[in-house]
Every structure is written in structure tokens, then in C-alpha cells.
ChimeraX commands (.cxc) that place a marker at each C-alpha (Angstrom):
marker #1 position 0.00,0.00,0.00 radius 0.5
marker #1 position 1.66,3.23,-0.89 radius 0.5
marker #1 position 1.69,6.12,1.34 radius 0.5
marker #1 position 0.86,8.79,-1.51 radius 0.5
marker #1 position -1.32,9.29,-4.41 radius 0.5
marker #1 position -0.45,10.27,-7.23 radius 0.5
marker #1 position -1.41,14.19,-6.59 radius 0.5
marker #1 position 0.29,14.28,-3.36 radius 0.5
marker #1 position 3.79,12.74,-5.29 radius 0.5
marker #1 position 3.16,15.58,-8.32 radius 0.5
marker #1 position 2.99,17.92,-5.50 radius 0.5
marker #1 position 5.54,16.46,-3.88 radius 0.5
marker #1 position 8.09,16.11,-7.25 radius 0.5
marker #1 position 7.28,20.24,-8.50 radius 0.5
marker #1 position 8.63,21.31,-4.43 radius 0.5
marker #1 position 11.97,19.44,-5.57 radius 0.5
marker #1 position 12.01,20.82,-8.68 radius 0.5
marker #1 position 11.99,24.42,-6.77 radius 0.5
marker #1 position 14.45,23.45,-4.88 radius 0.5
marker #1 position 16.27,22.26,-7.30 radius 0.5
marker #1 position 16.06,25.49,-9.11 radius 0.5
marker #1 position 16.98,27.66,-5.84 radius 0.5
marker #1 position 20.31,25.28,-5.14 radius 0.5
marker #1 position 21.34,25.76,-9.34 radius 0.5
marker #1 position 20.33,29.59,-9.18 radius 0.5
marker #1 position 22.38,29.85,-5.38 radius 0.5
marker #1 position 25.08,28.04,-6.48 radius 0.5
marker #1 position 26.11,27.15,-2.91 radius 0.5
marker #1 position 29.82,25.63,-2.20 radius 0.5
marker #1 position 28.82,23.36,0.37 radius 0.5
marker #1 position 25.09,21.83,0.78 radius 0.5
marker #1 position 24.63,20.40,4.59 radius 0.5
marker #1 position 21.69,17.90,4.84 radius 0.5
marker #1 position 21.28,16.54,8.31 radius 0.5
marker #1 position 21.69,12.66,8.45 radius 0.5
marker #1 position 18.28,12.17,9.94 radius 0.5
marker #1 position 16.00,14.06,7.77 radius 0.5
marker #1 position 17.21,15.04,4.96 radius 0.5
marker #1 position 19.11,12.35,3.21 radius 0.5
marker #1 position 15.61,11.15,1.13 radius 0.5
marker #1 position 15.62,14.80,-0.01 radius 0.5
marker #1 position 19.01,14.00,-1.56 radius 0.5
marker #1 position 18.41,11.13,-2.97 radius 0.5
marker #1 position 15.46,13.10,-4.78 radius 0.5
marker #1 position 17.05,16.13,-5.94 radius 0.5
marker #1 position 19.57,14.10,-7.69 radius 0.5
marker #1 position 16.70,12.52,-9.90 radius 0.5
marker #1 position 14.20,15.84,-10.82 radius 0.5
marker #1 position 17.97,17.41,-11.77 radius 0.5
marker #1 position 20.65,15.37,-13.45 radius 0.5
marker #1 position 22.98,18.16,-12.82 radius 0.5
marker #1 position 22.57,18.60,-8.83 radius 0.5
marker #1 position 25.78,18.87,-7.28 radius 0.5
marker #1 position 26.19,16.12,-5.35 radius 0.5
marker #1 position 29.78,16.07,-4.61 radius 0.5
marker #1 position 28.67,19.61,-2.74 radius 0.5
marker #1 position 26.80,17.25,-0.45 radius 0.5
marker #1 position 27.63,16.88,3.47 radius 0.5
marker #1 position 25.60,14.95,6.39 radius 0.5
marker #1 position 25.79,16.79,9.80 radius 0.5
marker #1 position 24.05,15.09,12.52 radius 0.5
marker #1 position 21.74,17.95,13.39 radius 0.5
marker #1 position 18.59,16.20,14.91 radius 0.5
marker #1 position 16.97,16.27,18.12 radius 0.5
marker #1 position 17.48,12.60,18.00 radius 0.5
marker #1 position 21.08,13.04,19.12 radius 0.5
marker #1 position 20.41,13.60,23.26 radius 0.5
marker #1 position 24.12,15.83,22.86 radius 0.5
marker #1 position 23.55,17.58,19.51 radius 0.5
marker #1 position 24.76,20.66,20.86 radius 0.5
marker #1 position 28.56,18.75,21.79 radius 0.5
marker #1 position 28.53,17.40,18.11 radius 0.5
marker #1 position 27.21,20.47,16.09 radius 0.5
marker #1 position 29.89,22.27,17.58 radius 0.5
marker #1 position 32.36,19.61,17.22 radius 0.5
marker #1 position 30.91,19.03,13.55 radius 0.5
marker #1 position 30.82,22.54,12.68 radius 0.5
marker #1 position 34.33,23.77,13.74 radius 0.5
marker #1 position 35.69,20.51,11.92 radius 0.5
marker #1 position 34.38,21.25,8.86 radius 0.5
marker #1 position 35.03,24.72,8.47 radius 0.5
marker #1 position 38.22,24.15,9.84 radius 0.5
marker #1 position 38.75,21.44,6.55 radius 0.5
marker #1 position 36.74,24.09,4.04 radius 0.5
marker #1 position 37.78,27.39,4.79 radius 0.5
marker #1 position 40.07,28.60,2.53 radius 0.5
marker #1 position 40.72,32.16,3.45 radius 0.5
marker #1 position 37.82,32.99,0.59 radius 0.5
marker #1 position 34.17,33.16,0.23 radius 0.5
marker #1 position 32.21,30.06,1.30 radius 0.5
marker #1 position 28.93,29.66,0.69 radius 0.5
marker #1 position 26.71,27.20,2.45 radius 0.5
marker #1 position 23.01,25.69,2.49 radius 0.5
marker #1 position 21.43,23.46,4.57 radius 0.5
marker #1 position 18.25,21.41,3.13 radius 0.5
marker #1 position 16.02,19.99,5.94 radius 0.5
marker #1 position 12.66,19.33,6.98 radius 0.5
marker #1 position 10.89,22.37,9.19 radius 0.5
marker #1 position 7.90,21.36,11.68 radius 0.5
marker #1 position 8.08,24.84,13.27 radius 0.5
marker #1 position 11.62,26.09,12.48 radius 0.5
marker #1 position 12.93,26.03,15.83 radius 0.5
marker #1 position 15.17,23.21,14.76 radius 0.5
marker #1 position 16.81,25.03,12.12 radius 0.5
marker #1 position 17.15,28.17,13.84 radius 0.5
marker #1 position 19.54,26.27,16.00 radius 0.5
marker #1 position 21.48,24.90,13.61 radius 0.5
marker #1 position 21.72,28.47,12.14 radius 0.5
marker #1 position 23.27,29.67,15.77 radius 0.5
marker #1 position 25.60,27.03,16.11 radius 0.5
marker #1 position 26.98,27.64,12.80 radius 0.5
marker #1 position 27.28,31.04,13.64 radius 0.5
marker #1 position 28.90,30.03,16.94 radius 0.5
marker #1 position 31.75,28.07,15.15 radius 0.5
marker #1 position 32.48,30.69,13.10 radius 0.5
marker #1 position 33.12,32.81,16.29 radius 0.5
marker #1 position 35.30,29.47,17.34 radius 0.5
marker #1 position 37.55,29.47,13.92 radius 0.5
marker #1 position 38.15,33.29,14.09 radius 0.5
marker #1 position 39.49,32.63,18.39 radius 0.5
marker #1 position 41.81,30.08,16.97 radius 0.5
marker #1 position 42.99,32.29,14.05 radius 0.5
marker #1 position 43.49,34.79,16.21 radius 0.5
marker #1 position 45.13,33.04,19.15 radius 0.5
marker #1 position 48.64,33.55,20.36 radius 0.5
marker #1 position 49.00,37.02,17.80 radius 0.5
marker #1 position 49.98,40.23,18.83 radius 0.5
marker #1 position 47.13,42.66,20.31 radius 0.5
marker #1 position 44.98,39.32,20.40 radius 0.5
marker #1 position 41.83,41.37,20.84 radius 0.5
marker #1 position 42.18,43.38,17.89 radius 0.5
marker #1 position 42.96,40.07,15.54 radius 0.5
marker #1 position 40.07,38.54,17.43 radius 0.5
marker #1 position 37.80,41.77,16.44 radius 0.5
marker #1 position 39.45,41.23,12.47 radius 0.5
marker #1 position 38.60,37.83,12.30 radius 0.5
marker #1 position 35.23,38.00,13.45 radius 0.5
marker #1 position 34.48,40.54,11.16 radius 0.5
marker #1 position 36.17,38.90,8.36 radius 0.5
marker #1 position 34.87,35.57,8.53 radius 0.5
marker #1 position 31.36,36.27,9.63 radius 0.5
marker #1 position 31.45,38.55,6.16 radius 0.5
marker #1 position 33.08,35.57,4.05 radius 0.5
marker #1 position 31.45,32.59,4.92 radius 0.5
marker #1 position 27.17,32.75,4.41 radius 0.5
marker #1 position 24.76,30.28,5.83 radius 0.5
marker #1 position 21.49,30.04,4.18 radius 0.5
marker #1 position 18.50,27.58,5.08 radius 0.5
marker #1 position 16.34,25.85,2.55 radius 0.5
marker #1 position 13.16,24.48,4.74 radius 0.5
marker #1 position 10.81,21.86,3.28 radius 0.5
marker #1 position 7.73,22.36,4.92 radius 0.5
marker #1 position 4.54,20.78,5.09 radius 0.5
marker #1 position 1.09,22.18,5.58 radius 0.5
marker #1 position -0.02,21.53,8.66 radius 0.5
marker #1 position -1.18,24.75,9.98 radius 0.5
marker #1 position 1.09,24.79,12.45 radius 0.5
marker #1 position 2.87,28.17,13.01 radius 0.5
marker #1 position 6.22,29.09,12.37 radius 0.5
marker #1 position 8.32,30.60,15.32 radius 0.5
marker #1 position 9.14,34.07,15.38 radius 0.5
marker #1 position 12.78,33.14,15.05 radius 0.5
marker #1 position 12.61,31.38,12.16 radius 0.5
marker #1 position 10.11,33.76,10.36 radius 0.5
marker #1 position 13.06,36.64,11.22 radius 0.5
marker #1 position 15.62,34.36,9.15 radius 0.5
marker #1 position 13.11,34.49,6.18 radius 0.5
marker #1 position 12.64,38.49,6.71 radius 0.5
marker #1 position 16.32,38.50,6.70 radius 0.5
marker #1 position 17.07,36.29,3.58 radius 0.5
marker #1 position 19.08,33.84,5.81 radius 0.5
marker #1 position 16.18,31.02,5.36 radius 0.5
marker #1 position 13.12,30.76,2.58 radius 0.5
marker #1 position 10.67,27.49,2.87 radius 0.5
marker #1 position 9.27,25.43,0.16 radius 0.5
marker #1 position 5.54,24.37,1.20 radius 0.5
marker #1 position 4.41,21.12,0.36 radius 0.5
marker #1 position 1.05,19.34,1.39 radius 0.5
marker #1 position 2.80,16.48,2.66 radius 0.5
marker #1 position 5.96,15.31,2.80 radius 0.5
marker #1 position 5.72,11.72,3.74 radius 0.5
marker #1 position 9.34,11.05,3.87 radius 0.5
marker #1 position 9.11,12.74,7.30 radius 0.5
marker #1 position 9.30,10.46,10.13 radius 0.5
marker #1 position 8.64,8.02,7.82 radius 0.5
marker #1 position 11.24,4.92,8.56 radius 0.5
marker #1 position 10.37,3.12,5.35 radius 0.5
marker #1 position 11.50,6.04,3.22 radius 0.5
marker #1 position 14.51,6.67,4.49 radius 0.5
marker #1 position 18.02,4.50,3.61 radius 0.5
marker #1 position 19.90,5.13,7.28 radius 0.5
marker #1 position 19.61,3.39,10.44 radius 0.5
marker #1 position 21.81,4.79,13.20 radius 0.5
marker #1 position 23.00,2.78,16.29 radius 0.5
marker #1 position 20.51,3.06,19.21 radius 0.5
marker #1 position 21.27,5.10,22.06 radius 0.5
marker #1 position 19.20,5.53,25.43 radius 0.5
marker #1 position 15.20,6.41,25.94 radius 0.5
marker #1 position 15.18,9.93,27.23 radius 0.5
marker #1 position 13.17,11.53,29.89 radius 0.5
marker #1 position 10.20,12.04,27.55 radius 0.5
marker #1 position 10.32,8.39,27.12 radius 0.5
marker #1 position 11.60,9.20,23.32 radius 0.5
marker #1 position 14.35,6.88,21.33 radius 0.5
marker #1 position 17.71,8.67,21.55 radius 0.5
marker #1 position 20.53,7.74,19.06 radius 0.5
marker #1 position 24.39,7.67,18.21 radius 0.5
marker #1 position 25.66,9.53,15.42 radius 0.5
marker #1 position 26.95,6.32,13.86 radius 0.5
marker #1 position 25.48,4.55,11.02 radius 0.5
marker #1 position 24.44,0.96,12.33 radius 0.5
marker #1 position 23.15,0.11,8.51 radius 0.5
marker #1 position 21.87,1.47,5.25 radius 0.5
marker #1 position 18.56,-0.11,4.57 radius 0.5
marker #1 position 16.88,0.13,0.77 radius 0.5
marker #1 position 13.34,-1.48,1.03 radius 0.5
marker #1 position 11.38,-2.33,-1.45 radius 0.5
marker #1 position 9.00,0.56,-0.45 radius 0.5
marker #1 position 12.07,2.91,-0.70 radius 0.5
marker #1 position 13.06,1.36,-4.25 radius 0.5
marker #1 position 9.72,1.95,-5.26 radius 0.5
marker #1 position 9.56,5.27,-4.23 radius 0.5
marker #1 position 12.82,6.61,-6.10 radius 0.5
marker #1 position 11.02,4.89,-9.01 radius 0.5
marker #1 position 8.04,6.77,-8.73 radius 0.5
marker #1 position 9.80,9.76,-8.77 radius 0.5
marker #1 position 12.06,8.86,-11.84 radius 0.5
marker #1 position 8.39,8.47,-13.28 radius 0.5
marker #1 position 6.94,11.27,-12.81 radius 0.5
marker #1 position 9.93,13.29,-13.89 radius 0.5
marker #1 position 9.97,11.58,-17.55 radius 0.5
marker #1 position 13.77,9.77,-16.03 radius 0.5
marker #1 position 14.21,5.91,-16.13 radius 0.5
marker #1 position 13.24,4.14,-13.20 radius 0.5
marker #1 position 15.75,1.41,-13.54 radius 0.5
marker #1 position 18.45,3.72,-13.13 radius 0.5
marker #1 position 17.68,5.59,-10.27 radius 0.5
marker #1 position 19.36,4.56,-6.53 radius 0.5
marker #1 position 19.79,6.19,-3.28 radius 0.5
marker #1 position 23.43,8.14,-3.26 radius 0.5
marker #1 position 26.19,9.13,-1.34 radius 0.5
marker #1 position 26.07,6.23,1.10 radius 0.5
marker #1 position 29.89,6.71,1.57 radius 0.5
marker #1 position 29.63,10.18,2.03 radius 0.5
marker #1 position 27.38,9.95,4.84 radius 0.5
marker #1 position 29.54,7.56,6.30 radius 0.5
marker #1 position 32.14,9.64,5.94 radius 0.5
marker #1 position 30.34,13.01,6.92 radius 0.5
marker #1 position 30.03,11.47,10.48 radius 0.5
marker #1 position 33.40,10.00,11.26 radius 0.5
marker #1 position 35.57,12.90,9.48 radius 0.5
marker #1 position 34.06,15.76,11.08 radius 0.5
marker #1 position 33.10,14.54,14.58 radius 0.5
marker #1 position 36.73,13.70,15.43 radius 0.5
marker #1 position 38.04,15.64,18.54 radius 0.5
marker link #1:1,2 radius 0.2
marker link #1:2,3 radius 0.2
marker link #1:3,4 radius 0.2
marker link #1:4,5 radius 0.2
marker link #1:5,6 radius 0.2
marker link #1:6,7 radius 0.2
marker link #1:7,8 radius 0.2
marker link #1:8,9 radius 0.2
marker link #1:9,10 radius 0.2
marker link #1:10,11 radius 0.2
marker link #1:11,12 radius 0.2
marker link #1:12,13 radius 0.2
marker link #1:13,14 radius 0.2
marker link #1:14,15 radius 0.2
marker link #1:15,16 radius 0.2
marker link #1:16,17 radius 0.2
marker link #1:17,18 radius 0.2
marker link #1:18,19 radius 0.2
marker link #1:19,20 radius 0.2
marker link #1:20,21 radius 0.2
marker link #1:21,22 radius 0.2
marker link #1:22,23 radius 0.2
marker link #1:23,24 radius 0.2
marker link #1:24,25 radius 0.2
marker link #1:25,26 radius 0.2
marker link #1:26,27 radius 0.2
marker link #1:27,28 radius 0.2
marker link #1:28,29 radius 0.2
marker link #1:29,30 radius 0.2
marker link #1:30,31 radius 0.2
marker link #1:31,32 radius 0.2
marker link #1:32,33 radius 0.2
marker link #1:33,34 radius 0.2
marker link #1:34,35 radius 0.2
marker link #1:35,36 radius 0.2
marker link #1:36,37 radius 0.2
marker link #1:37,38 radius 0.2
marker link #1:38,39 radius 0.2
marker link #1:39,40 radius 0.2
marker link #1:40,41 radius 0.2
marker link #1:41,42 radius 0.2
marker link #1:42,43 radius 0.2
marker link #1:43,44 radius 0.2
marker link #1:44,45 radius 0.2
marker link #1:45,46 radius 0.2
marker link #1:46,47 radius 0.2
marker link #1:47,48 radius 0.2
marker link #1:48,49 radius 0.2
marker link #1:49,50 radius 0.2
marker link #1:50,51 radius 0.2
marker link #1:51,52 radius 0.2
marker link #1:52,53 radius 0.2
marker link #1:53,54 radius 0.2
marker link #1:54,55 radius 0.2
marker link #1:55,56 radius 0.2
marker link #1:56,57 radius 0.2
marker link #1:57,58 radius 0.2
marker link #1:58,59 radius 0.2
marker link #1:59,60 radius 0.2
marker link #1:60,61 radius 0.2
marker link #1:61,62 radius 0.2
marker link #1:62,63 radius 0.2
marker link #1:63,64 radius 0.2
marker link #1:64,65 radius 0.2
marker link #1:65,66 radius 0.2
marker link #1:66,67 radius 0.2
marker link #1:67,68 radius 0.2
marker link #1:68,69 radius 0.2
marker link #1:69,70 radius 0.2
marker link #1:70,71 radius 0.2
marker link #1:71,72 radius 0.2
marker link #1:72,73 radius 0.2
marker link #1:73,74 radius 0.2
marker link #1:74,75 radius 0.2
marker link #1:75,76 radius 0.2
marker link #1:76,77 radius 0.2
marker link #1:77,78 radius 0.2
marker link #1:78,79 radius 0.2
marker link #1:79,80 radius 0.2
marker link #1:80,81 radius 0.2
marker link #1:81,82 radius 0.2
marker link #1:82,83 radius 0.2
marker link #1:83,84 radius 0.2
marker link #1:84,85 radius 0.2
marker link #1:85,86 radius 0.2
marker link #1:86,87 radius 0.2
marker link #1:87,88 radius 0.2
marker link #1:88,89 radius 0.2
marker link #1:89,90 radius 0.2
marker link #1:90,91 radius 0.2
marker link #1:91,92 radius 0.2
marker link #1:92,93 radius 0.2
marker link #1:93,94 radius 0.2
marker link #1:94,95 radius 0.2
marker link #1:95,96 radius 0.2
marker link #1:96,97 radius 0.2
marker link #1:97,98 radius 0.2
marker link #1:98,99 radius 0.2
marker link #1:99,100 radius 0.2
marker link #1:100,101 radius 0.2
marker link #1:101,102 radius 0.2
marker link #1:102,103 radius 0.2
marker link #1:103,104 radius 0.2
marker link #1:104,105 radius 0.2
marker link #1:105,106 radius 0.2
marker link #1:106,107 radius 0.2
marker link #1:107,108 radius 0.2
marker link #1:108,109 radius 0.2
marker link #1:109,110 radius 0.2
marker link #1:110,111 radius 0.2
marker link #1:111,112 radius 0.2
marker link #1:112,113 radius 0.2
marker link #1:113,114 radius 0.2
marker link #1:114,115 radius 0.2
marker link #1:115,116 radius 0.2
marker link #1:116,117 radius 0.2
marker link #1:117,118 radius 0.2
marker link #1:118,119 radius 0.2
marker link #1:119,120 radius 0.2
marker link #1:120,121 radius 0.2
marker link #1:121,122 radius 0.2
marker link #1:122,123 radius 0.2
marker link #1:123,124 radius 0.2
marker link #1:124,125 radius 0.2
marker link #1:125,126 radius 0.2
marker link #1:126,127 radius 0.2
marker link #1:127,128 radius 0.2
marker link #1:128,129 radius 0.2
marker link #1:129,130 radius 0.2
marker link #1:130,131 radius 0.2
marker link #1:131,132 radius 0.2
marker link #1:132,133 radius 0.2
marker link #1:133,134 radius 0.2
marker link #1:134,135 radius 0.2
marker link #1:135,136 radius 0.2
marker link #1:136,137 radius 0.2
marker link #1:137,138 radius 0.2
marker link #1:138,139 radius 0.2
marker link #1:139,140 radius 0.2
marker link #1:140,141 radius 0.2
marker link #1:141,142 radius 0.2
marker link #1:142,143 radius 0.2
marker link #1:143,144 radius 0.2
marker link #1:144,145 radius 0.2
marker link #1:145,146 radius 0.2
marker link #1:146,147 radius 0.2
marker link #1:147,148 radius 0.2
marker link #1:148,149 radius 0.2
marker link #1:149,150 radius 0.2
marker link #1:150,151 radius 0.2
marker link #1:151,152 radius 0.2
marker link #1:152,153 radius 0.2
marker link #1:153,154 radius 0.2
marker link #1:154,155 radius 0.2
marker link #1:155,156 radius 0.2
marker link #1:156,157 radius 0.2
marker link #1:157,158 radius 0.2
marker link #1:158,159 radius 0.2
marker link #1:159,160 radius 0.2
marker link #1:160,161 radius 0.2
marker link #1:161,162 radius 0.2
marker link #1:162,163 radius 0.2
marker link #1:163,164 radius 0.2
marker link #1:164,165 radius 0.2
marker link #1:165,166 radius 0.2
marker link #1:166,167 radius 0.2
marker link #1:167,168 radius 0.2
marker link #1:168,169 radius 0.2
marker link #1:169,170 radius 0.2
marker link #1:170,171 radius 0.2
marker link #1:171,172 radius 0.2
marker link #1:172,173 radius 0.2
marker link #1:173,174 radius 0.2
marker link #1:174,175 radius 0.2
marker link #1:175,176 radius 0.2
marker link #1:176,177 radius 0.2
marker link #1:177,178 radius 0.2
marker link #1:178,179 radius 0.2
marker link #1:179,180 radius 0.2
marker link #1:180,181 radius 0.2
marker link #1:181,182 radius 0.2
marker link #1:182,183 radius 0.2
marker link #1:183,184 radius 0.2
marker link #1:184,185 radius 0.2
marker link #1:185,186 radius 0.2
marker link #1:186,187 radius 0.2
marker link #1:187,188 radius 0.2
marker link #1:188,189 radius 0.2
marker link #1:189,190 radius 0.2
marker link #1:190,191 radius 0.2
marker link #1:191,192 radius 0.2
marker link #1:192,193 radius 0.2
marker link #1:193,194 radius 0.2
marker link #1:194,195 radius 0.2
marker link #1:195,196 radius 0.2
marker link #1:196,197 radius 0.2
marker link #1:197,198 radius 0.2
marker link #1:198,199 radius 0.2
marker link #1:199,200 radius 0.2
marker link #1:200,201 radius 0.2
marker link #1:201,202 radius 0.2
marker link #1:202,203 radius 0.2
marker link #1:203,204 radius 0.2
marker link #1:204,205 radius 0.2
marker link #1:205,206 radius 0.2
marker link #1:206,207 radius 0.2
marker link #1:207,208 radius 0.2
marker link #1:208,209 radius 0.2
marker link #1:209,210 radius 0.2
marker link #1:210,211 radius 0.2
marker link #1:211,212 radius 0.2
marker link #1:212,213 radius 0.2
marker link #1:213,214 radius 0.2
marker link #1:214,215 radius 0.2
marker link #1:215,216 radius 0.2
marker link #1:216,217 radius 0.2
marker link #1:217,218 radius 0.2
marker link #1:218,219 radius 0.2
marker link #1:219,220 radius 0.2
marker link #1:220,221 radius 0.2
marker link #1:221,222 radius 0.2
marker link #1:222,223 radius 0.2
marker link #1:223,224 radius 0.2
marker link #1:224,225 radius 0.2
marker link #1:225,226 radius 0.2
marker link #1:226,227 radius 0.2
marker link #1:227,228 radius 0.2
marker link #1:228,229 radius 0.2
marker link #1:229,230 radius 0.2
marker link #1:230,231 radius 0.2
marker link #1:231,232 radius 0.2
marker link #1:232,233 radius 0.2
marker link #1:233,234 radius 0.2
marker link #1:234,235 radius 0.2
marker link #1:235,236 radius 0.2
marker link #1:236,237 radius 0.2
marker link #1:237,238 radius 0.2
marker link #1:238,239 radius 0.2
marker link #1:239,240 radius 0.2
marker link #1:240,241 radius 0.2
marker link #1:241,242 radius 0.2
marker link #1:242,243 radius 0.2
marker link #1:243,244 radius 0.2
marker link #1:244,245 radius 0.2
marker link #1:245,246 radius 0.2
marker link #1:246,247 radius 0.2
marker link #1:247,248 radius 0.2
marker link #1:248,249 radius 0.2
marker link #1:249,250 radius 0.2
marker link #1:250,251 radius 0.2
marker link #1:251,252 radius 0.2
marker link #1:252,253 radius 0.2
marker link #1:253,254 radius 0.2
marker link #1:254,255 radius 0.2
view
């Protein structure tokens, strides 16, 4: 039994296709898509556009999920500008999924936060520390751009305040679709991370290791659909970047 019609996947397929079109127009260096969520998203931009950049294409593990996201956002973060900051512009998107944007407005303050952490190192140990410490704050925080790209679905649920100011300031725009079953949706997703504790709230926690990548037959079909509806052959379409997200994990969370 699926779990869409075919004008919910239409729906769902033209959202993409803006997305799409916002990454190709943006031209971001770097696109983030946070191993929980968004890694279906991926694996559907890269069939309604034969041309998205998927080498661009990183996997923080920015989820509620994680019981210490903050200690590995920051850990994440300052690792991975530390490995693609070049002393040049750097331009950066995340792609997730936004319930009420609170989420991704902390994401968009701990990215913020590790720029503040690569400009104390840079500036560390020089001469009149506070005034190289003033320079590189400036500097950096004027070099390297953070924008959000929010798939949202229709629920009627309200936006925070926070995250409506990041659209009012160009730092985050949404794409509104009427549903977007991939979300919290275990049979359309490829990743299953290594169980961690129940939390107070009685919710599953996990580790920010991938225990297995899992394609179902509900997954397979899915991909296919989409390959469908966008005129592409279904026989040729797969999930992507399973080494990458692997390797998103282990190479940026090292201490």
C-alpha cells in the first residue's frame, strides 16, 4: 500500500524541482543535509535534476534525536570549516525538513557560533589578540554565508518568530508542500543509526553512527516513482552518497 497518491507525489516532485532550481540559481559551495532528515531529499534532488551537485553534499548530525547535539554540532561545525575554509568566500546551504523552524534556527546559531570558534583560533597567540580577534570575526562572519532551505509541510502549524526573522532576513526561505511523507517516515529513508538511550520524555535517543543502510522495497519503489513522474528511467535511479554519509560522520566529529 503506498503512502501517496499520485497528486500528493506531483505535489511532492514540482517542491523538488523548486528546490532544485533555488540550489542551481544559489550556487552554494557546500550543501549540509542533516543525516536524519534530509538524506531522502538528496536522494530526490539528484533525480528531478541530473545536474545537482552532489559532490557539494555533506551529512551533519543535526537532529533532536542526538540527546548531545549541541557537543557534536559544535564539534561538527568547527571541523568542517576548519577542513573548508580557505581564506575565501564560502557559501553554504542546509536542506532539511521544518515542523516549526525552531530546529533550524539552531542549527543556524551554532553555525554562527563556530564561526566565532575558527576566528578565536585564528586569532590566538598574535599580537594585540583582541584586535585580531575583532578582524577575524568581522572577516569571517562577512566571508562565509549560511542560508537555510526548509521543506515544509502544511499543517497549519505556526512558524516561530525566530525562524520567520531568518526568512525576513534572507538567511532562510521554505518550500511548502502538502505532505511530505518522507518525514518520520522509517520506510522512506536508507539510514539506520545505532541506538542510544530512551530519554526523559520516554523518546528513542541515538548515536551519530550509522548501524546500517537499509533500501526497502517501499524505498526502491519510491525513487522509481519519482524517476516516473519526472519523464527519467526508473531502472536507473538509486539512493546516493552512502559513503559520504559515512564519511560526513566520522571525518568531522573527530576531537
Amino acid at each position: 500500500m503506498k503512502q501517496y497518491n499520485q497528486r500528493e507525489l506531483e505535489d511532492f516532485v514540482r517542491g523538488f524541482k523548486k528546490a532544485a532550481n533555488i540550489i542551481a540559481m544559489e550556487k552554494p559551495d557546500h550543501i549540509l543535509a542533516p543525516v536524519i532528515g534530509a538524506v531522502p531529499f538528496v536522494d530526490v534532488l539528484s533525480i528531478v535534476d541530473r545536474h545537482f551537485p552532489l559532490e557539494t553534499v555533506s551529512y551533519p548530525p543535526n537532529s533532536s534525536r542526538f540527546a548531545n547535539r549541541d557537543e557534536l554540532m559544535s564539534v561538527w561545525n568547527l571541523n568542517f570549516l576548519r577542513e573548508n575554509y580557505a581564506n575565501e568566500s564560502l557559501k553554504i546551504m542546509t536542506i532539511d525538513e521544518v515542523i516549526s523552524g525552531s530546529s533550524a534556527v539552531k542549527g543556524h546559531i551554532q553555525f554562527r557560533q563556530a564561526i566565532e570558534g575558527l576566528a578565536r583560533e585564528k586569532a590566538k597567540g598574535l599580537e594585540n589578540e583582541v584586535d585580531a580577534l575583532r578582524h577575524y570575526t568581522r572577516k569571517l562572519g562577512r566571508e562565509i554565508s549560511y542560508q537555510i532551505l526548509g521543506i515544509t509541510e502544511n499543517r497549519g502549524r505556526k512558524l516561530t518568530p525566530s525562524f520567520n526573522r531568518l526568512i525576513n532576513q534572507k538567511v532562510a526561505r521554505r518550500i511548502d508542500f502538502s505532505k511530505v511523507f518522507t518525514m518520520d517516515n522509517i520506510d522512506l529513508n536508507t539510514i539506520r543509526l545505532k541506538v542510544g538511550p530512551i530519554n526523559a520524555q520516554r523518546r528513542q535517543n541515538y548515536l551519530p553512527e550509522i548501524e546500517r543502510f537499509e533500501v526497502g522495497p517501499e524505498y526502491v519503489e519510491f525513487l522509481q516513482d519519482i524517476a516516473r513522474c519526472v519523464g527519467a528511467d526508473p531502472k536507473n535511479v538509486s539512493p546516493v552518497n552512502l559513503g559520504k554519509i559515512q564519511e560526513s560522520l566520522s571525518k568531522y566529529l573527530k576531537q
